[in-house]
C-alpha positions in Angstrom: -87.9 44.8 322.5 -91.4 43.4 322.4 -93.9 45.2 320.4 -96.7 47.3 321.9 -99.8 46.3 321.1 -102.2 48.0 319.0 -105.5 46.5 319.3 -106.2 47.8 323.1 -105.8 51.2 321.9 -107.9 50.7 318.7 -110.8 49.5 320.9 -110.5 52.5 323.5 -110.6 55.3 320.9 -113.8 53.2 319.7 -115.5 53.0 323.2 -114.7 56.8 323.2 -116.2 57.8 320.2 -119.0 55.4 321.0 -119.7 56.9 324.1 -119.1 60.6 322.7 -121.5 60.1 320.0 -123.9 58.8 322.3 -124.1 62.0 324.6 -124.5 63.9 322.1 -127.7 62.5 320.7 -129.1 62.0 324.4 -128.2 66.0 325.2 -130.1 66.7 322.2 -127.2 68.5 320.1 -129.2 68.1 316.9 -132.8 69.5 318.0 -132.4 73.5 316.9 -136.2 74.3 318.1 -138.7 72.9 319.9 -141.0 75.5 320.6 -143.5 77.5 318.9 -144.0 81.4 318.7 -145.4 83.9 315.6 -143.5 86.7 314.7 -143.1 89.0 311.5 -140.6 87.9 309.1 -139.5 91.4 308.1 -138.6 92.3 311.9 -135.5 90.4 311.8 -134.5 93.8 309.3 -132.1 96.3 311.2 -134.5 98.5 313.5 -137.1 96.1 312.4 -137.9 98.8 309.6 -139.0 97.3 305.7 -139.3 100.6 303.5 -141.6 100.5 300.4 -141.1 102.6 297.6 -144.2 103.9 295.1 -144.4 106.0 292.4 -147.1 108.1 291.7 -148.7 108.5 288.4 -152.3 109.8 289.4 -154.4 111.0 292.0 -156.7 107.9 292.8 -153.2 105.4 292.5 -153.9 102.8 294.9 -150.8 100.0 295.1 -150.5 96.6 297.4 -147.7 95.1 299.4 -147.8 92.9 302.0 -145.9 91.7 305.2 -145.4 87.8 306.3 -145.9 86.4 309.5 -143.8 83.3 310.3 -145.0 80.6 312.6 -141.6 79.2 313.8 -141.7 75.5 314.8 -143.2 72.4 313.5 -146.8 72.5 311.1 -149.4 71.8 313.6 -153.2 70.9 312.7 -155.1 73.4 313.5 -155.8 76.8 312.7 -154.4 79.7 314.2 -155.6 82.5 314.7 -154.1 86.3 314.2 -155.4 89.4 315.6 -152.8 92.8 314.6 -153.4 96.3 314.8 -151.6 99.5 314.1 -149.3 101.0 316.3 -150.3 104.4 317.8 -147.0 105.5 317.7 -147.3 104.8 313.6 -147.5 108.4 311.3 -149.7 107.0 308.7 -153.3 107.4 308.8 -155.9 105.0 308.6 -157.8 106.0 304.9 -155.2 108.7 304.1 -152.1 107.1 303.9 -153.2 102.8 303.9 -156.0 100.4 304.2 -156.3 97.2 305.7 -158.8 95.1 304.8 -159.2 93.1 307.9 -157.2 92.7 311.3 -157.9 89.2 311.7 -155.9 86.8 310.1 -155.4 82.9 310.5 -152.6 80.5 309.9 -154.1 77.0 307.7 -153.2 74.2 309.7 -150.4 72.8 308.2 -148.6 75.3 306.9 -145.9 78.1 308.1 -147.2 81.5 307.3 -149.7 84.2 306.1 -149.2 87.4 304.2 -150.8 90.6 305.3 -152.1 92.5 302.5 -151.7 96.3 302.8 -153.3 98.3 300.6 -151.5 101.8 300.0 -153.0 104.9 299.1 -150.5 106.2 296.9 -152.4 109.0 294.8 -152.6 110.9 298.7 -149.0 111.0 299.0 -147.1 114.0 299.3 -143.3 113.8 298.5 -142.8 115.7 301.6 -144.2 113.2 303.6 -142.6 109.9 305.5 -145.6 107.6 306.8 -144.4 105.2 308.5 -147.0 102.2 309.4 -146.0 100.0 312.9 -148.1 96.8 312.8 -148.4 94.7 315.8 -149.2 91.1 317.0 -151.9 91.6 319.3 -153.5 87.9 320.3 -152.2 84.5 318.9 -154.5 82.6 320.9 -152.4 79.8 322.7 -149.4 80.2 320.3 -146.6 82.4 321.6 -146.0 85.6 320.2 -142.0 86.3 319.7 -140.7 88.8 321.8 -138.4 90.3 319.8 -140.1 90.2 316.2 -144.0 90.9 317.4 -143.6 94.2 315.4 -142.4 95.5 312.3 -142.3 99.0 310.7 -143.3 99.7 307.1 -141.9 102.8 305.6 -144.4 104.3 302.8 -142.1 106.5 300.7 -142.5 108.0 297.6 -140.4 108.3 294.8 -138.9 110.4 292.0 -137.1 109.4 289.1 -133.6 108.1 289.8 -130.8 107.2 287.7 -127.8 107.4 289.3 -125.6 104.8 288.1 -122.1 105.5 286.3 -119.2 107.0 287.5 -118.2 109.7 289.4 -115.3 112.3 289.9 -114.9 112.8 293.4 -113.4 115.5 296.1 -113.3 114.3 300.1 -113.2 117.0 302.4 -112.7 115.4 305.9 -110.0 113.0 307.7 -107.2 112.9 305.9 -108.1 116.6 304.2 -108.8 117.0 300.7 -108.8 113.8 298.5 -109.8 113.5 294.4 -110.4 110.4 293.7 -113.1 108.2 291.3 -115.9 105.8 292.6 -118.6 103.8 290.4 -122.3 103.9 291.3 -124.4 100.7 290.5 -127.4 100.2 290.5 -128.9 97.2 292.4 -132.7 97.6 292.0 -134.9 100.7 291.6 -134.1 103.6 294.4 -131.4 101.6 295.4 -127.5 101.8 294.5 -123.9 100.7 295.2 -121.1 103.0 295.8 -117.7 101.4 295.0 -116.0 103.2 297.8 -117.9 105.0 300.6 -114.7 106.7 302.2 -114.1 108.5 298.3 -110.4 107.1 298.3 -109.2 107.9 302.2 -109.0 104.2 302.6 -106.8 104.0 299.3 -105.2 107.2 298.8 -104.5 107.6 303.1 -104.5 104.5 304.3 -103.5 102.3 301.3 -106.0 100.1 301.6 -108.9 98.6 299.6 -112.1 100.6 298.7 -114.8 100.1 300.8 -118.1 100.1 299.2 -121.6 100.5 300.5 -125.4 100.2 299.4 -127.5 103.8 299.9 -131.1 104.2 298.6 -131.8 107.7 297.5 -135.7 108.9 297.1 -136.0 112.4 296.0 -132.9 113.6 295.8 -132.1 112.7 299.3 -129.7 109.9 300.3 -129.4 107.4 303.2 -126.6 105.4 304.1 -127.5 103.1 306.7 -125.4 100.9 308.8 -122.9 99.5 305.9 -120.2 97.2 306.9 -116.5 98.7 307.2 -115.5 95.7 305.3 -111.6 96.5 305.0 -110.6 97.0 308.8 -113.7 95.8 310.2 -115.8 96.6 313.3 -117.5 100.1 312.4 -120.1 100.9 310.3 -120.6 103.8 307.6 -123.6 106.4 308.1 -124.4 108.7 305.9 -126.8 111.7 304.4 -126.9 113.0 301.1 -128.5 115.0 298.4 -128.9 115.1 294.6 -129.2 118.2 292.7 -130.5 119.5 290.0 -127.3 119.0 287.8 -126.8 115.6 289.1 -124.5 116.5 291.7 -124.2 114.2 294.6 -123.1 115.5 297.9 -122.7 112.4 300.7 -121.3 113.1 304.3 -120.3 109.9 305.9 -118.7 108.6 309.2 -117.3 105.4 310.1 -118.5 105.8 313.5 -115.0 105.8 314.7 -112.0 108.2 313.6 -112.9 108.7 310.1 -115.8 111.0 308.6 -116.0 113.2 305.4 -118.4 114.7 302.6 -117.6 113.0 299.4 -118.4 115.9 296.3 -119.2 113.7 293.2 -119.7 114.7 289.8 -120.3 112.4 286.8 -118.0 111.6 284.3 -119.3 111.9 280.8 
């Protein structure tokens, strides 16, 4: 039998790609953005919240942070020009709780962002308040002004001393009844830890499956779990409140969102 021949074949599968690799660069495939819009960096956070975390030392303690506002989209040569405000839905006031210096602000040409300086009034604080400061982009001028990230919220929170880190004996009340079990706390930067199993051992002991762990910040003795991957099955998230006591007692009550909830008892191991 007569052999097929090979190099018809070769040359359509390289007309194909030829053509192929064409399209795509007339479709555009590569460009990711052409457009151009502001928008705070720190709204791309969950709920678009940031929280910032002071300690207080004296009465006339005044501290700084600051928020960024991104211009998305290629360097351009002009200025432009910012103009944010406070949210009236924000429950921090104006020369008790912050100060801004200015709410004018302006982009250097060439370049891809500003920080917003916000001075924070920290010796007025009361631990038994939660200020929380909602700046807006008002007026860009004739840049865009994203839709979804025009705003951010800036939690003003003060703190207590917190060391929680080291590990814990633990008793679950909740779905799958009463568990004892034993979870490590880390911690990953001031006010802020990581719990080596959220569930406290219903996913291990129950289900036979890993620990699940989960970051929570804890200011004051009280704790926040917010919105922590189920990283073992998937698909849910853990919530959580919790307290401290004055022994050092940690109290968490959790949910997955789904079928399985509990408060997690932990006292540390010596």
């Amino acid at each position: 039998m007569k052999p097929i021949a090979k190099f018809p074949y070769y040359m359509i599968l390289v007309l194909l790609f030829g053509l192929h690799s064409s399209c795509m660069e007339e479709s555009g495939f590569t460009i990711l953005w052409e457009g151009m819009e502001v928008e705070f960096e720190e709204a791309s956070r969950p709920n678009a919240t940031i929280t910032r975390i002071f300690t207080k030392d004296s009465d006339n303690q005044v501290d700084e942070t600051t928020v960024r506002i991104n211009l998305v989209g290629a360097h351009v040569d002009r200025p432009i020009e910012l103009l944010i405000g406070a949210d009236p839905e924000s429950t921090a006031i104006p020369g008790v709780h912050y100060t801004l210096a200015t709410d004018r602000y302006t982009i250097s040409p060439n370049t891809s962002f500003i920080d917003v300086p916000i001075r924070v009034l920290t010796g007025n604080l009361g631990t038994d308040e939660n200020p929380d400061l909602i700046l807006t982009i008002i007026d860009a001028g004739d840049t865009k002004i994203s839709a979804n990230y025009k705003s951010v919220t800036i939690e003003i929170r003060l703190a207590c001393p917190s060391d929680l880190a080291g590990t814990y004996n633990t008793v679950n009340v909740g779905t799958g009844g009463t568990i004892n079990y034993q979870v490590t706390i880390t911690e990953i930067e001031p006010f802020t830890y990581r719990i080596s199993d959220i569930t406290g051992g219903l996913y291990s002991q129950v289900y036979g499956a890993e620990d699940n762990p989960a970051i929570f910040t804890e200011l004051c003795g009280v704790i926040s779990v917010v919105d922590q991957p189920d990283v073992v099955f998937g698909g849910d998230v853990f919530n959580g409140t919790g307290t401290v006591d004055a022994n050092g007692v940690i109290r968490i009550t959790w949910s997955n969102g789904s079928e399985d909830s509990g408060t997690t008892t932990m006292t540390r191991v010596p």
